[in-house]
N, C-alpha and C positions, 0 to 999 in steps of 0.2 A: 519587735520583729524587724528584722535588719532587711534591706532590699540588696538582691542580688541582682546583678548584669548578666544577662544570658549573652552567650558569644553568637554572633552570628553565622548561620548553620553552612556549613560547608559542604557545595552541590560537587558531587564529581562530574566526569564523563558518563563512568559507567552509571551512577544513578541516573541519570540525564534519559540514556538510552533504555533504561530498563524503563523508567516513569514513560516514557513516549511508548513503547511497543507493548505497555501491558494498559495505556490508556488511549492510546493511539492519536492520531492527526489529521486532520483533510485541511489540504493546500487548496485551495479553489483561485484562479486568478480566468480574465481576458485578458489577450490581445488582439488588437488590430494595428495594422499597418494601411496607412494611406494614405497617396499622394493627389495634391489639390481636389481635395475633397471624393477620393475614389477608394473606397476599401478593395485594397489589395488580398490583403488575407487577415484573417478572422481565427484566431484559436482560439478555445477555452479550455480549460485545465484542469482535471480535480485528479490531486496525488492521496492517496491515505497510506499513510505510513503507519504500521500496525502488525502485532505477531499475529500467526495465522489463529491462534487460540483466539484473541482477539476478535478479528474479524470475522471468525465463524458465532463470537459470541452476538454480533451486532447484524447478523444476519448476510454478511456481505460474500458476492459468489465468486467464486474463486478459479481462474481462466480454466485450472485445467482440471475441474471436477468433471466438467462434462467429457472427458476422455477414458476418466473411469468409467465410464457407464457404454462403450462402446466397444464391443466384442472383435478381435481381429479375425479377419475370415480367413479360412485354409485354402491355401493355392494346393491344388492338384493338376495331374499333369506328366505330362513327358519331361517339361523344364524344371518343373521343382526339387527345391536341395535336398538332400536325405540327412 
């Protein structure tokens, strides 16, 4: 049995970004800023980068679902457009 070299596998971009949005990512970091011992300002950070399939599979809410679910109300009136 003869041993063969496997080539090293070649990542594109496009896999790159498919592998990320179909497995998705959270960035989590802090920052603080401050001087002689005074926190100025305090961020924390969580990015998830992910397709929406994704993240609807992982439970995560999505800003503007809650828009679907609210009814626009009809203006009546002297002023409203026709």
């Amino acid at each position: 049995m003869s041993a063969r070299q496997l080539a090293p596998q070649q990542l594109t971009i496009v896999d790159l970004v498919d592998r990320i949005l179909d497995k998705g990512v959270v960035i989590t970091g802090d920052i603080t800023i401050s001087v002689v011992g005074v926190d100025l300002l305090s961020l924390k950070i969580n990015l998830v980068i992910a397709s929406l399939e994704t993240a609807k599979r992982y439970g995560i809410k999505l800003p503007w679902e809650k828009w679907d679910k609210i009814q626009p109300k009809k203006i009546s009136g002297k002023n409203s457009k026709r």
